[in-house]
C-alpha positions in Angstrom: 138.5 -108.1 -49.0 139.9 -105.1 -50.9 140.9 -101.9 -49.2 139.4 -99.2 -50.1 141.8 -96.2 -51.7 141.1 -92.7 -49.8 142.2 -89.6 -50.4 143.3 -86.5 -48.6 141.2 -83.5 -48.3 142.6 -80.8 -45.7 139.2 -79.0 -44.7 140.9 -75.8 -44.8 142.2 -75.4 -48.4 140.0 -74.8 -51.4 139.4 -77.5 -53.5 139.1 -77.3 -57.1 136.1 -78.1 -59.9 138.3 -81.0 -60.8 137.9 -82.1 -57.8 135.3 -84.9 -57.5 133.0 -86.2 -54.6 135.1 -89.1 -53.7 137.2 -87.1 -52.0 137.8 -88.1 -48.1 138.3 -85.3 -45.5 140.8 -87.8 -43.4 144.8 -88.6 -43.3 144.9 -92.1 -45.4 143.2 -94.2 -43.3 145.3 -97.0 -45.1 148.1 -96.1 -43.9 147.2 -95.2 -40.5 145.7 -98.9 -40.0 148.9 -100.8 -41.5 151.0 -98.7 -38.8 149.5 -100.2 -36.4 149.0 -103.3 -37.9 152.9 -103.2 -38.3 153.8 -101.9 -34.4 151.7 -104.9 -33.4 153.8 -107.3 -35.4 156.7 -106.5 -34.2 155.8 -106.7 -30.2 153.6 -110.1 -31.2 157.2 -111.3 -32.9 159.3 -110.1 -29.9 157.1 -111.7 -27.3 157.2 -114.8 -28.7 154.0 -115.8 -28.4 152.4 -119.1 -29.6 148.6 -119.4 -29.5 148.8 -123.1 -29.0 150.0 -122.8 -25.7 146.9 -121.2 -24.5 144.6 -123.6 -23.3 141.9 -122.2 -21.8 142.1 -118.6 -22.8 138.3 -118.0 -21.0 139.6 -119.3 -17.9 142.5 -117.3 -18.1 140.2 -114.1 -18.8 138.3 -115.1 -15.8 140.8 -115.3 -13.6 142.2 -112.1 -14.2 138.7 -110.4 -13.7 138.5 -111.9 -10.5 141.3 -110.3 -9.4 140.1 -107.2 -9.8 136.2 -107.6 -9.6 133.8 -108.0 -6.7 131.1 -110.6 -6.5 130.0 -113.0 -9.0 127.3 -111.2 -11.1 129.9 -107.6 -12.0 132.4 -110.6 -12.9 130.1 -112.4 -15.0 129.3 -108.9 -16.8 132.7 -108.1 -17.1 133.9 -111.5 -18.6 131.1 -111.0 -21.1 132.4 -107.2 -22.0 135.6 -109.4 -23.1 134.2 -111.8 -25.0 131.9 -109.4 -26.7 135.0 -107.1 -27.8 136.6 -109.4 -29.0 133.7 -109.7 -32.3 135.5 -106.9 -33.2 138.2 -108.8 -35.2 136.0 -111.1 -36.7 134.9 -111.0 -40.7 131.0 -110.1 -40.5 129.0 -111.9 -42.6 127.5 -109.3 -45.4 124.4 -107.4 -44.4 123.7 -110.4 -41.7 126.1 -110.0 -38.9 128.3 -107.0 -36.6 130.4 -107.2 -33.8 128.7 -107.3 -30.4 127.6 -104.2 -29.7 127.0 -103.7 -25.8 125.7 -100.8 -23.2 125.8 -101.5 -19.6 122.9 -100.0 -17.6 122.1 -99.4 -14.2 121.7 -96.8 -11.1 124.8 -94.2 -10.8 127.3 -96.0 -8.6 126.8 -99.4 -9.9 130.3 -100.1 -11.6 129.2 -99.5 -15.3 131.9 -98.1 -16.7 134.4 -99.9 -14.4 132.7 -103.4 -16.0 134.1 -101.8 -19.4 137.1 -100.6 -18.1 138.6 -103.6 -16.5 138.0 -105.8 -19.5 139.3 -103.4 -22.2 142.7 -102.9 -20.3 142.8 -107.0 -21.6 143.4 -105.4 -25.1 145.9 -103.4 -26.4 145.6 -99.8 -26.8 145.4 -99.6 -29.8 142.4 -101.4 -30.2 140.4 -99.4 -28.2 138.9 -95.7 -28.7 138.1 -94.1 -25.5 135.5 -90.9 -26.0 134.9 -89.7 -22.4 132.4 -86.9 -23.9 131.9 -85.2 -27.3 129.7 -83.6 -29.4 127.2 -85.3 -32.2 129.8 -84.9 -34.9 132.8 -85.5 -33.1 133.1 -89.2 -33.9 132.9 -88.0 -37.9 136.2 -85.9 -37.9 137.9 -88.4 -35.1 141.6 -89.2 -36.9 141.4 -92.4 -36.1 141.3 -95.3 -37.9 138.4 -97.6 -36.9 139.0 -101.2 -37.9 138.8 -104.2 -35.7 138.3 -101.1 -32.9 136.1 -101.0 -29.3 134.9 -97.4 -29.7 133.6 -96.2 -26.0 131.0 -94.1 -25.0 131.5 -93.7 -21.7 128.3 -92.3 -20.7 125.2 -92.7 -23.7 124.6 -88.7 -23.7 127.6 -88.5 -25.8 126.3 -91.3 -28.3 124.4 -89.2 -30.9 120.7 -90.9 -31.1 118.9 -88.5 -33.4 116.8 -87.0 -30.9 117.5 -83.3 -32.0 118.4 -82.1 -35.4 122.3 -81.4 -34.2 122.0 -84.9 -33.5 121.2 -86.7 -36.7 124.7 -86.4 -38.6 125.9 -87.8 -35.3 123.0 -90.5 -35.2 123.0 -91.3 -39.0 127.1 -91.9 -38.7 126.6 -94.3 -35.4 123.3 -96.2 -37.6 125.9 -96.7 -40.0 128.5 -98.2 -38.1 126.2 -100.4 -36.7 124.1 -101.7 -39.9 127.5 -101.6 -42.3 129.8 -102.4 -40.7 131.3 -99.0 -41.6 130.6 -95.0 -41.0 129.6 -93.1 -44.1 128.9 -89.5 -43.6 128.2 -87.1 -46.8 127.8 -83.2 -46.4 128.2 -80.2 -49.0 131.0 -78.1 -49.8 131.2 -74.8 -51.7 134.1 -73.7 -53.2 135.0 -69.9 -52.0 136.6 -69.3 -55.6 134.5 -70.9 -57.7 130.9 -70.5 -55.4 130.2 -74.4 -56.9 129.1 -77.0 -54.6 129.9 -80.3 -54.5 129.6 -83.4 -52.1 132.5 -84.4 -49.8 132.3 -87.8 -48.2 134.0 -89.2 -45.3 134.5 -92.6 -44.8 136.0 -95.0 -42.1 136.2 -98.9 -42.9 135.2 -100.5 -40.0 133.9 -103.5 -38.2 133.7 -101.6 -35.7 132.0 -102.1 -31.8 130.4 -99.4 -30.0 130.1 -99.7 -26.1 128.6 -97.4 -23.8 127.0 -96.7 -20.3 123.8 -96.0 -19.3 120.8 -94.8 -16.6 117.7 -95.1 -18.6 117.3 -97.1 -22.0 118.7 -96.3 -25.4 116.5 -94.6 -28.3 114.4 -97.6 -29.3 116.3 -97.9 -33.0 119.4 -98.5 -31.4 118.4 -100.8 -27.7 118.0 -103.5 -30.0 120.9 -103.9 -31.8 123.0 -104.0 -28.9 123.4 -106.5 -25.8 122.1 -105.3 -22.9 124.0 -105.7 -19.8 122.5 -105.2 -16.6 125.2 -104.5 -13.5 123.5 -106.2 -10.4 122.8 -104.2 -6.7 122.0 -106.6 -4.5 123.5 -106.5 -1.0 125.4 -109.5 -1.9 127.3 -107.7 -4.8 127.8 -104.8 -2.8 129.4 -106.6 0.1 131.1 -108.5 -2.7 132.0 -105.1 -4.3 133.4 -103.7 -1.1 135.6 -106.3 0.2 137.3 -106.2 -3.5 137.8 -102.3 -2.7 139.7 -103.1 0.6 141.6 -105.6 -1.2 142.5 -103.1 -3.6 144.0 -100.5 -1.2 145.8 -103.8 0.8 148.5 -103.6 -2.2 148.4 -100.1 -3.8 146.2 -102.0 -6.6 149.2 -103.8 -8.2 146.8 -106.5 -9.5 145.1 -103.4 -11.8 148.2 -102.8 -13.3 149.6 -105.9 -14.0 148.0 -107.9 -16.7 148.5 -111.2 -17.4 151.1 -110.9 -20.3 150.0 -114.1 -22.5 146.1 -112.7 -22.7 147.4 -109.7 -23.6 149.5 -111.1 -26.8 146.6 -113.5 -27.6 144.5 -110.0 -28.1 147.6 -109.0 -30.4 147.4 -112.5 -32.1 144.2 -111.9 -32.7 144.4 -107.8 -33.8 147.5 -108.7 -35.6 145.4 -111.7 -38.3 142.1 -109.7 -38.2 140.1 -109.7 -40.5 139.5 -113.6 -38.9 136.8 -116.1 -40.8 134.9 -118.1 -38.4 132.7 -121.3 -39.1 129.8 -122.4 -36.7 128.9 -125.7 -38.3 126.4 -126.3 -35.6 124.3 -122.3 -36.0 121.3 -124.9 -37.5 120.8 -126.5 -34.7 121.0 -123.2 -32.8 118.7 -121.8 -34.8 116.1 -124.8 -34.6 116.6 -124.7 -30.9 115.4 -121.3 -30.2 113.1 -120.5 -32.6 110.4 -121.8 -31.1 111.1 -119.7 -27.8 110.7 -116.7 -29.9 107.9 -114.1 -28.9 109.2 -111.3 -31.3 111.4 -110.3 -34.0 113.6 -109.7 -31.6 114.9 -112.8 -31.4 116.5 -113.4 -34.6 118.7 -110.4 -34.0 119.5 -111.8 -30.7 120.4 -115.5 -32.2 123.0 -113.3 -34.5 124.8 -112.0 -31.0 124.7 -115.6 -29.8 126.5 -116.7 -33.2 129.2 -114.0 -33.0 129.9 -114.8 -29.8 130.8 -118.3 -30.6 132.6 -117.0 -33.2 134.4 -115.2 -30.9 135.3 -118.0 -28.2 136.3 -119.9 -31.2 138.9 -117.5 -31.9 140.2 -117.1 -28.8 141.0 -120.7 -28.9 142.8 -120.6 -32.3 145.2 -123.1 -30.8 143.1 -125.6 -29.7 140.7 -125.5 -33.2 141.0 -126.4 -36.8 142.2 -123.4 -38.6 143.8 -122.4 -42.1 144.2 -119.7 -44.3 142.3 -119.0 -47.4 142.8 -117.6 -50.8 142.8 -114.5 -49.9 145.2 -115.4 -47.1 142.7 -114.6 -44.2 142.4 -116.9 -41.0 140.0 -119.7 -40.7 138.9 -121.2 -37.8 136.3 -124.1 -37.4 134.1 -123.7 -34.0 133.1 -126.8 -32.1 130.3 -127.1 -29.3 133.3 -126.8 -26.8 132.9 -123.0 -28.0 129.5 -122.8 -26.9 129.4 -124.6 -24.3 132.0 -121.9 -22.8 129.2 -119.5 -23.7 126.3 -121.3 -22.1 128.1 -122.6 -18.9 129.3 -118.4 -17.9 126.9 -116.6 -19.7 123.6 -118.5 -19.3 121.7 -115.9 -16.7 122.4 -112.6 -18.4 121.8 -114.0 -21.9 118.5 -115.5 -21.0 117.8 -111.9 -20.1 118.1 -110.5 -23.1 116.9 -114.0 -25.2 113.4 -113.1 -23.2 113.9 -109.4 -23.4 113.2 -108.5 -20.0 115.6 -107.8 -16.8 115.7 -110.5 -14.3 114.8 -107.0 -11.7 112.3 -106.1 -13.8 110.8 -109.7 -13.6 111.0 -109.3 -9.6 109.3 -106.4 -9.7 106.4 -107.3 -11.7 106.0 -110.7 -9.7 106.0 -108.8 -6.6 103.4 -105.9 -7.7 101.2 -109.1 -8.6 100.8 -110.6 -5.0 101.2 -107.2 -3.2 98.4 -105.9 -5.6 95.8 -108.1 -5.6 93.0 -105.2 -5.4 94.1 -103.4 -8.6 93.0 -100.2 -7.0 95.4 -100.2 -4.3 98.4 -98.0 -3.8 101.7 -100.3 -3.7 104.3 -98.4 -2.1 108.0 -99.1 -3.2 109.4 -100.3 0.5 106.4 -102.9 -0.2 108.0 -104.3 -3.4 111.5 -103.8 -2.2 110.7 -106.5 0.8 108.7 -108.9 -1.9 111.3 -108.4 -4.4 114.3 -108.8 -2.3 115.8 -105.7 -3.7 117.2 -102.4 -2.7 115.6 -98.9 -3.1 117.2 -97.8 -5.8 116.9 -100.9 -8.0 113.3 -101.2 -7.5 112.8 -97.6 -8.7 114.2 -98.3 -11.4 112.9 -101.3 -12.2 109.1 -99.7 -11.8 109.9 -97.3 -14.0 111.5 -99.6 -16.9 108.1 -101.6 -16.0 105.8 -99.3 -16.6 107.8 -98.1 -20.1 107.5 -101.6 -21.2 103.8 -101.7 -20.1 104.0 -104.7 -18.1 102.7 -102.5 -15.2 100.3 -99.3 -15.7 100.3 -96.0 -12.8 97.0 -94.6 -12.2 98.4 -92.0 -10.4 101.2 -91.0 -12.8 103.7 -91.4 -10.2 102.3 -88.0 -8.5 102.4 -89.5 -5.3 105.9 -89.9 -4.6 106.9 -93.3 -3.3 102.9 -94.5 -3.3 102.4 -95.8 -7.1 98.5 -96.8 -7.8 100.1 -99.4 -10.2 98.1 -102.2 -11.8 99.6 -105.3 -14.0 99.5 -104.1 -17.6 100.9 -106.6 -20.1 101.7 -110.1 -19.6 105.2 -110.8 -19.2 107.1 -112.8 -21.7 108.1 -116.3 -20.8 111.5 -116.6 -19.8 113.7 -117.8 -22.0 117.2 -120.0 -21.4 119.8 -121.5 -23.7 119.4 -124.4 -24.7 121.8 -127.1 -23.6 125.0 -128.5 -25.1 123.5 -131.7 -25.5 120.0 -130.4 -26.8 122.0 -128.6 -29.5 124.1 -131.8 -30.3 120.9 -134.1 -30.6 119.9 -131.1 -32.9 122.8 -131.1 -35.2 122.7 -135.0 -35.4 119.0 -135.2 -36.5 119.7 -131.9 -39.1 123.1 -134.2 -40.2 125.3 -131.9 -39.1 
């Protein structure tokens, strides 16, 4: 790929009429991206690291999470925060595929953002952009460069969405980021001399991967392009949860702050030969196996995720896969089924979720309203569901209220009635939808000649 020349515009200083509109209002982005580029060569060279000797780079990943994260759901969430950002140094495929975009969602209290945080600290700094809070435009005039990146929104009212004028450079940018692989943002500028106007655009290469935590959904336009990633509250997580935090305190958290040094320089491997080409010979076979599980359009966007994320396994395991370098020098790496079955064996439950678009609490919630309700005119009170369901307070309220956005469960009463809903069964729930199976897949591949 060729790298894109940009030029330096201080916002301050007057430009002239010679001036023309391909001006960029950033420090050369080039340069700022082969300094880093360069800093990370020379630590990968130092360390000596050799990705061949990394044999189960997953199982490595997994066993540092559970050093650090309570029960098995928050460590299957957070193992899958890893594998999605690493998509980010991955070549997309022209107007088809993106890095894994992610949000986590859940209650207040629930370990969103620690999910995040204890699988970026796996990658080097400089591959991740932390935004605690900002403004819509913040992310335009950031003087950072945003290739191969994780850029975090910590909390989803800092993502612009588009809701309010303010908010549609903002929005517009983010669209961009995530449907080009790369933020283009155009605005006017007059010349105080001259009183001429002329367009200014700013540019920042990507791929880049967006992250972010939420309470309540995303603005529809962007909930679908992302992975959704629910952090579980049952009493078994919390218990789970808790223990870790006693272990934590045990030994001043030394296990936070030391990471596992060879996942760390596979991350720089990685950073270090991005952009990185993979193959999915097999993606047929996916495809034939889960298009007939489809139930909207949904899916196909969803069967793009489930192809990165192969493509990001497979990279991970550089030195256990066939790999080369092109003509244009990039790194080529051939996935096998190995690389999915990684994918289907720790990552089967949530991305069933998502392949059948509804929450497994959700699910539990709409089962429960079902038997509890079987008058349609009676009130269901939430302690009700919360025994049927199996579920805590707080999830379930949730969960009714995600329900009865999605329609899968109506409210009479509007919710006016404080924990008394007169909710009735509204659409029918989607069938659920799993993975298929390594060996389904294979059978697939043989019949397609694969």
């Amino acid at each position: 790929m060729g790298k894109p020349k940009l030029e330096v515009v201080q916002p301050d200083e007057p430009t002239t009429e010679a001036e023309t509109s391909e001006q960029i209002e950033v420090t050369d982005e080039e340069k700022m991206y082969a300094a880093i580029q360069n800093e990370l060569e020379l630590r990968l060279e130092k360390s000596g690291f050799d990705p061949a000797n990394i044999k189960d780079p997953m199982g490595l990943a997994k066993a540092e999470i559970q050093k650090v994260v309570g029960g098995e759901g928050a460590q299957q969430a957070t193992l899958l925060v890893y594998a999605a950002a690493t998509s980010r140094v991955l070549e997309p495929i022209p107007h088809v595929s993106f890095p894994v975009h992610l949000y986590t969602q859940g209650p207040s209290g629930t370990g969103k953002n620690s999910a995040l945080k204890k699988a970026l600290r796996l990658l080097p700094p400089e591959a991740v952009i932390d935004i605690p809070a900002a403004t819509p435009k913040a992310l335009i005039y950031l003087d950072r460069t945003f290739r191969h990146t994780v850029v975090v929104f910590e909390e989803s009212d800092s993502l612009p969405q588009g809701s309010h004028d303010e908010d549609s450079s903002g929005a517009s940018a983010i669209r961009g980021i995530m449907t080009e692989n790369r933020m283009v943002w155009m605005r006017p500028e007059t010349n105080p001399r001259t009183g001429k106007t002329k367009t200014v655009t700013i540019e920042r290469p990507g791929p880049t991967l967006l992250m972010t935590t939420s309470i309540r959904p995303l603005e529809s336009q962007l909930e679908t392009r992302v992975l959704k990633l629910m952090i579980p509250e049952d009493k078994t997580q919390i218990e789970a949860a808790m223990k870790k935090i006693g272990e934590t305190f045990a030994n001043q958290g030394r296990d936070i702050v030391e990471v596992n040094p060879d996942l760390l320089a596979l991350q720089i491997f990685l950073q270090v030969h991005a952009p990185i080409v993979v193959d999915v010979p097999f993606s047929p076979a996916l495809a034939a196996a889960l298009a007939p599980k489809a139930t909207t359009g949904k899916m196909y966007r969803d069967l793009i995720k489930l192809c990165v994320l192969v493509q990001a396994v497979a990279a991970m395991n550089v030195g256990q896969r066939e790999h080369w370098r092109d003509e244009e020098g990039r790194l080529n790496i051939r996935a096998t089924f190995e690389d999915y079955a990684i994918i289907q064996r720790e990552f089967e439950a949530i991305l069933g979720q998502n392949l059948g678009g509804v929450g497994k609490s959700v699910r539990k919630v709409v089962e429960a309203v079902a038997k509890i309700a079987r008058d349609t005119s009676k009130q269901v009170k939430l302690g009700e569901i919360e025994r049927k369901a199996g579920l805590n307070s707080r999830t379930v309220t949730t969960a009714v209220q995600q329900a009865i956005r999605a329609r899968y469960l109506t409210d009479a009463g509007n919710g006016r009635q404080g924990a008394a809903y007169a909710l009735q069964i509204g659409e029918r729930l989607p069938a659920e939808v799993s993975l298929p199976s390594v060996e389904e897949v294979k059978k697939l591949a043989r019949g397609l000649g694969l």
